[in-house]
C-alpha positions in Angstrom: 20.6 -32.4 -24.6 18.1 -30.3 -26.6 17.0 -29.7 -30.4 19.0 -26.6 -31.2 21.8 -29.1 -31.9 21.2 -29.9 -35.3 24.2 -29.8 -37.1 25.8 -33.8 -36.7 29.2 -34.7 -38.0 29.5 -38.4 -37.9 32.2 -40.8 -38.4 32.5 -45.0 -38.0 34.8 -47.2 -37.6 35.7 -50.7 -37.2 38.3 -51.7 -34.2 39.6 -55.3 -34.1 39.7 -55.5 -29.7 36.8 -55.8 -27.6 34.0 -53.2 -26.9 35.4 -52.8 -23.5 38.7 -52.1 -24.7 37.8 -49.6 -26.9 35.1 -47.6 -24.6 37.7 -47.5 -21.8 40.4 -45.4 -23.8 37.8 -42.5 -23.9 37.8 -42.4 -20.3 41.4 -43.2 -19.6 43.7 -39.5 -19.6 46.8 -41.8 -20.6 45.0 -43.2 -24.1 43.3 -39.4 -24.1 47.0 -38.3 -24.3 47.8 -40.4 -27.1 44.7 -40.4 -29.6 42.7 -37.4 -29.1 45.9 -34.5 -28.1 49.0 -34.5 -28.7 52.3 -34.3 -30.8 51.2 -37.6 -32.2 47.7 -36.2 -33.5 48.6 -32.2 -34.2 51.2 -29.8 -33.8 50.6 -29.0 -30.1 51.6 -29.8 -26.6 49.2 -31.2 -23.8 49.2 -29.3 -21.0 47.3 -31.2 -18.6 44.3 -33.8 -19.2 42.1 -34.1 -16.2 39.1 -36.4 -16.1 36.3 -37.5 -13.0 34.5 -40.2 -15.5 31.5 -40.7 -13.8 27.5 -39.4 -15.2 27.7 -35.3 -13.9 31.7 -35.5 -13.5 33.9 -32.9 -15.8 36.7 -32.7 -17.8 39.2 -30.6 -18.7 42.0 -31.4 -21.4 44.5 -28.3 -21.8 46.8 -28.3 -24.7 49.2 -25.4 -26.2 48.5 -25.1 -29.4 50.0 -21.9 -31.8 51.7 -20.7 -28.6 47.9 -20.4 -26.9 46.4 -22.6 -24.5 43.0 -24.1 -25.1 41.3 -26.1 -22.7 38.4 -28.6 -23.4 36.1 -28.8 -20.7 32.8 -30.8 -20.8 30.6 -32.9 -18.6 29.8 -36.7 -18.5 26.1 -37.2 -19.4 25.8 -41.2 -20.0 28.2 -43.9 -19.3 26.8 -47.1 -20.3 29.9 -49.5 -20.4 30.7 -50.5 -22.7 27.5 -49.5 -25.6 27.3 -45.6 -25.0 29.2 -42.7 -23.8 28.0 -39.0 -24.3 29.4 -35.7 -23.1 29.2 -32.0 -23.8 32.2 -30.8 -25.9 33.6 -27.3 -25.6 36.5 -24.8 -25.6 36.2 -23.3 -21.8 36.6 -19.5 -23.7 33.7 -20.2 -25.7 31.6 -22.5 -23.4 28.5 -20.5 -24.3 28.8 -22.4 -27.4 28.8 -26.1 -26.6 28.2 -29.5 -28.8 27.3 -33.0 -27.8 29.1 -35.9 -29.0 27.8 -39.2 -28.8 29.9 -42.7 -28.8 28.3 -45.4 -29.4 29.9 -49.2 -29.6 28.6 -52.0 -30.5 30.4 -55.4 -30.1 30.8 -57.3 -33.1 32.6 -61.0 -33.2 35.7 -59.6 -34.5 36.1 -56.8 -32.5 33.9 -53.9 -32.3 32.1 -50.6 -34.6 32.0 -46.9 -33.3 30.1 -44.4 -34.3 30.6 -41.1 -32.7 28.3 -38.2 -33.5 29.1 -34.4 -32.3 25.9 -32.8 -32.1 26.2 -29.0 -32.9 24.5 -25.8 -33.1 22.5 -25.2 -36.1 25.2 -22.0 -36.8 27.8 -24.9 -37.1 26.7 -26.4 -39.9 29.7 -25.0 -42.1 32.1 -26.9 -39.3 30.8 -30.3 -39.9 33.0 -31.3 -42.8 36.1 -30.2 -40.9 34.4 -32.0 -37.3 34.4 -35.3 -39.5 38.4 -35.2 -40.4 39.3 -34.1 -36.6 37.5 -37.4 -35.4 38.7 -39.4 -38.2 42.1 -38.6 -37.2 41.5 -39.3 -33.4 40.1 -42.5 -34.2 42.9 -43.3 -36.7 45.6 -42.9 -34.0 43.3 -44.7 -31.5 42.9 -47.9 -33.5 47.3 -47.7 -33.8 47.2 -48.1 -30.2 44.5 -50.3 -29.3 
């Protein structure tokens, strides 16, 4: 995207499935539903997850969370199945401010490592630490349901 995103938070982790298996749930609404929002990874409710998972296609995942909806819009910038997938990451009532995140898979013979980055604003730096446990969280539930 461009260089004024350079705060990273940045997490890995090993899955025991294939490469492909683990790339598709980030573009599948269903497994979106059940690692990344939801009762099973916060205290909210998932209003609707809405995805066109192609390079340029958008997203937008609405959940209710403290009695307030918040909807995560961003755009599909790579889809290399099943090595890399990047998008822009942000809250649609503060789209102004957007991040990157980065996924990035490589197959291994007993399954496969992740490493997702979220590229943010430079202003963002005090958010990285908190960024980290969000997506360690995610990918904990993820690898449960893999």
């Amino acid at each position: 995207m461009n260089d004024q995103l350079s705060a990273h938070a940045t997490v890995s982790r090993h899955f025991s499935v294939s490469a492909e298996d683990v790339f598709d749930a980030w573009l599948n609404t269903s497994m979106i539903g059940r690692f990344m929002f939801g009762p099973e990874v916060r205290d909210e409710k998932i209003v609707s997850l809405q995805a066109d998972p192609k390079v340029g296609g958008s997203f937008s995942f609405i959940v209710l969370r403290n009695e307030e909806e918040i909807d995560h819009v961003g755009e599909y910038l790579e889809i290399s199945r099943p090595l890399r997938l990047s998008f822009s990451w942000a809250v649609r009532q503060d789209s102004a401010e957007h991040s990157e995140i980065v996924i990035d898979i490589i197959p291994s013979p007993t399954g496969a490592e992740l490493t997702l980055t979220q590229k943010m604003p430079a202003n963002w730096e005090h958010f990285i630490k908190s960024a980290e446990g969000s997506w360690t969280k995610m990918l904990d539930e993820l690898d449960k349901i893999l």
